[in-house]
N, C-alpha and C positions, 0 to 999 in steps of 0.2 A: 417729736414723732407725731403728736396730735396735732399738728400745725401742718406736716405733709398728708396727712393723712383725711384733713379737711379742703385741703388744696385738692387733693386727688378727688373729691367728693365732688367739688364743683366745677370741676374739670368732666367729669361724666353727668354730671347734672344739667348741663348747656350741651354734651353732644346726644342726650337722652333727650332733648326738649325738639334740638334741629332735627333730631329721625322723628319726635313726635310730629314736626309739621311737616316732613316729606310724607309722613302717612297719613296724615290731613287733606293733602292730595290728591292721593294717590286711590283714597278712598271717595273721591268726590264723584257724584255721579249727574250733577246741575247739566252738564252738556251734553247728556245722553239725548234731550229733544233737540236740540240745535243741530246734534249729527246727525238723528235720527231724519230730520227732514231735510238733509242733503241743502242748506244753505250753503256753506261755506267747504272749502278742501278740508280734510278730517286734519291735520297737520297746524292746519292753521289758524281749526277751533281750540288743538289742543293750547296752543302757541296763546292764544287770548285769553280764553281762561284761565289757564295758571297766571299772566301776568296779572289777571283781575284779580283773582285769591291774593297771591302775594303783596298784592298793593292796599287790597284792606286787611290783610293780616298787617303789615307795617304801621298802616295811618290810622288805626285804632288800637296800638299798645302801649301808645302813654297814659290811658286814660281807660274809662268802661269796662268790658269783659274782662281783659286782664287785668287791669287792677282790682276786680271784684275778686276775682280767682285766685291772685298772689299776695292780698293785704284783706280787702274789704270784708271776707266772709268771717275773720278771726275779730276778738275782741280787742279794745284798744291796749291791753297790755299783752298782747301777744303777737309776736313774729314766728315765721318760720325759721327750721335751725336744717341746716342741710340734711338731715336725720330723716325729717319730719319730709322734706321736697321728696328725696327717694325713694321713701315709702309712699307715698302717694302715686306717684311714675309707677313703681312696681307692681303695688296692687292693681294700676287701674291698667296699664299692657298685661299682667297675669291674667285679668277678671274676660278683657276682652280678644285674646287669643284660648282660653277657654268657649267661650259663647262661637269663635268664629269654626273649632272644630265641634264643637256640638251642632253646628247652626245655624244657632240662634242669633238675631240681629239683638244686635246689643247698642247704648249711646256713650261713645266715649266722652260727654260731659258728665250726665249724670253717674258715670264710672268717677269721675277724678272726681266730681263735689264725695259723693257715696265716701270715697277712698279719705279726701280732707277731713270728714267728719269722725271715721273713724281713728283717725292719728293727731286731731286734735283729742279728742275724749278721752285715748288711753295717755295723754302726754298731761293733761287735766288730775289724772288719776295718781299718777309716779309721780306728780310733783306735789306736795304738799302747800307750797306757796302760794300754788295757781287754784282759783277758785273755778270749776266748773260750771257756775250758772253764769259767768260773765266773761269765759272761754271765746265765745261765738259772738260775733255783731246776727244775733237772733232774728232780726227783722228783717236782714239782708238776706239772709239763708231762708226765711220763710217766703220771701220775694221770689226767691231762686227756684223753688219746688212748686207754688204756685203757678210761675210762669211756664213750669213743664207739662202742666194740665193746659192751662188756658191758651198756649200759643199752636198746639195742634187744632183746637173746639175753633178757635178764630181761623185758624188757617182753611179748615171746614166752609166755614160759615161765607167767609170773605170769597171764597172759590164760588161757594153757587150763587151770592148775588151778584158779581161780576158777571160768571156767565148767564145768566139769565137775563142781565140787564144788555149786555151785548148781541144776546140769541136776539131779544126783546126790538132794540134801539136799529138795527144791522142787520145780523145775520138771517132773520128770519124775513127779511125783504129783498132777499135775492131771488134771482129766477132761472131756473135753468142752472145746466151743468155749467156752462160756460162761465157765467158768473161766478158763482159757488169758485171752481179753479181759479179764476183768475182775482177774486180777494183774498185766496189761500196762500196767492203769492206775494202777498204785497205784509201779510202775515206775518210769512217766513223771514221777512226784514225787520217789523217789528219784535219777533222774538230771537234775533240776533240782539236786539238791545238790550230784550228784558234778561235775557241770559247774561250777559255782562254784567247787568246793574245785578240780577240773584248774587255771581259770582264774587262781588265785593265782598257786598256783604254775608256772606258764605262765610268770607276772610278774613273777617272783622267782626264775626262771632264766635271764629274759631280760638279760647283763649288761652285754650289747654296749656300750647306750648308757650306763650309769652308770656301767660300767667306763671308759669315755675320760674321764668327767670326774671317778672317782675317779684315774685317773692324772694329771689336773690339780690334786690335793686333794694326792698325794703328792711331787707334785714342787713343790711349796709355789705354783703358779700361785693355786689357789684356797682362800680359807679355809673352814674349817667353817661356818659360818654361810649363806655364796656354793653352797658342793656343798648343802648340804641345801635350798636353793630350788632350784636348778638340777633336782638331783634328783629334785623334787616335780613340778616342772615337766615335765620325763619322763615320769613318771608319768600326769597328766594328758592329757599325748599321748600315751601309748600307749592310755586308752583313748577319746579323740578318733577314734583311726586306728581301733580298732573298731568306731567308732558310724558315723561318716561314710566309711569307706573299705572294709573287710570286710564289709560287708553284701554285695556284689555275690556275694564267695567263697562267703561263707557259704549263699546264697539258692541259687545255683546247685548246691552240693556236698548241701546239704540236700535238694532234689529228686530227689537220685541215693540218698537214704535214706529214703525214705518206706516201704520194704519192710524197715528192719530194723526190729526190736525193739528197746523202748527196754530189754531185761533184757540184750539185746545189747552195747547201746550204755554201759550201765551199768559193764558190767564191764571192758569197752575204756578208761572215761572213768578209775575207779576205779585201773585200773591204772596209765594214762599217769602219771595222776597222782602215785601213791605214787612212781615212779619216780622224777618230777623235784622230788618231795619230797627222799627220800633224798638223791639229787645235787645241790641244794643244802646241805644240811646239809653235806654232805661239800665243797665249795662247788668243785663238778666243774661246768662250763658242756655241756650235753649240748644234743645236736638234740633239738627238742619232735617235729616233724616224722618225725623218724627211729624213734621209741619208739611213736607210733601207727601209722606203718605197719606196724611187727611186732607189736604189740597187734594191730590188723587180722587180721594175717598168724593169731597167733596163735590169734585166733577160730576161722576158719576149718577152721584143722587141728583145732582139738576137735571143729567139726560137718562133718569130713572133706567139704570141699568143696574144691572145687580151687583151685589156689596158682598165679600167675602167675609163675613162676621164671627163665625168659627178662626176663620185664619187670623183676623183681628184682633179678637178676642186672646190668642195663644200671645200674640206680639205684647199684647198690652201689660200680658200677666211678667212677660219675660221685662220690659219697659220698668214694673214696677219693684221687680224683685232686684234691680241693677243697685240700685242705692244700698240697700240696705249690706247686698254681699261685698259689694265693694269695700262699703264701713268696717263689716267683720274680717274681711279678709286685711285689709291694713290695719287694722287695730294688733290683729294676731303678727303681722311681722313687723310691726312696731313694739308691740311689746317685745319680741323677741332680741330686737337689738339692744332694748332698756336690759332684759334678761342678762345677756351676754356683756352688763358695759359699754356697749360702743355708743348711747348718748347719755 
């Protein structure tokens, strides 16, 4: 009975991870400047984008963010037990379809670390065996919170000296309307690239979902063979969830950008980008969400226009409280299933 009953577990464990990456998607909003400036047919940015996501959601889940996610953040005598993956999934879709009718923008990274941290600790607790100061690979998880502060402050920082050096180098040596339109065009082809290169790596920091079933790959549920379809499969839906789900995002958020520039939007994209380059490599799971809002941010202050700091200020407090409710909130239906016997 406990043998089907853990089969059924992992059987909604991998089709709970493929809806996580269709909403990975679905939720993407990277192409909103690429539509917004009328480069390409809308069908056919969705069509590139998603196949961008899904390509670096694939060709970074042997390794980095998901491995950080599904192994590396736990101590070395510790694996995930299917218990432990579901609780994690649950609190962090509970925590953040909460936030979405409250709201509040919420990061579903720091929801699933928030959520691991809390169902490591109470699983720490109910076992007597397991020592809790040697639960966590500690220096990874501080790597990981870290990198949630400084990859927005860079993302900032990296936006206004690009555009300043570009205002600087370029754009501030044009003359006339004429000009001005006609390097805006030549733009619009440059940020068809840099939107592609963001959307990879978008895909390839995304590690929520190949992280759960790289923690089924480590705790020997699944073989190599089984993760790397699973994970292609992911892939796939994530950019499903792009083609058929984000378009609504995207069409509407693009309408609100019909006034930028795409030299604008370039260096925004550029930046996000490099960002969640670096943080993968360094195989750090950061808000994608979090990095374009101060890319944003950062625009603006280089062409001193005004900064919404009140509104800011409310995101960041909502940003900072995710971790922790997440932890409480899985801890609590973790323990409940220890309550009940079921691990």
């Amino acid at each position: 009975m406990a043998v089907d009953i853990i089969s059924i577990l992992v059987v909604v464990l991998i089709v709970l991870a493929i809806a996580l990456a269709f909403s990975i998607g679905a939720n993407d909003e990277t192409l909103s400047t690429l539509v917004g400036a009328g480069v390409i047919k809308f069908k056919v940015a969705l069509l590139i984008g998603g196949i961008a996501v899904g390509v670096g959601m694939f060709s970074f889940s042997f390794a980095f963010v998901a491995k950080t996610v599904g192994a590396d953040l736990l101590g070395e005598a510790i694996t995930y037990t299917e218990f432990m993956l579901l609780t994690v999934l649950i609190s962090s879709i509970l925590w953040l379809v909460i936030g979405s009718f409250a709201g509040i923008p919420l990061s579903s990274t720091h929801s699933l670390v928030g959520s691991i941290f809390g169902v490591v600790i109470v699983y720490s607790i109910t076992h007597e065996a397991v020592n809790p100061e040697t639960v966590f690979n500690w220096a990874k998880l501080n790597n990981v919170i870290l990198g949630w502060f400084l990859s927005p402050l860079f993302g900032l920082i990296m936006t206004y000296v690009l555009f300043k050096l570009l205002a600087k180098v370029y754009l501030s040596r044009l003359k006339g309307l004429n000009q001005i339109e006609k390097s805006e065009k030549y733009f619009k082809w440059l940020l068809l690239i840099a939107v592609i290169f963001a959307e990879i790596w978008v895909g390839a920091n995304s590690g929520e979902a190949v992280g759960i079933l790289y923690g089924l790959l480590d705790g020997g549920t699944l073989n190599l063979e089984q993760y790397i379809f699973f994970a292609f499969i992911c892939g796939v839906f994530s950019c499903l969830g792009i083609f058929i789900a984000a378009r609504y995002v995207i069409r509407n958020l693009a309408s609100q950008m019909m006034d930028s520039r795409p030299s604008e939007s370039l260096i925004t994209q550029i930046s996000s980008a490099l960002i969640l380059m670096i943080a993968t490599f360094l195989s750090l799971p950061i808000s994608h969400s979090h990095v374009i809002v101060f890319c944003i941010i950062g625009m603006s202050v280089a062409q001193r226009k005004e900064v919404d700091y009140k509104g800011l200020g409310k995101m960041a407090i909502y940003w900072i409280l995710t971790f922790p409710v997440a932890a409480i909130l899985a801890g609590l239906i973790y323990f409940g299933f220890n309550l009940f016997g079921l691990v």
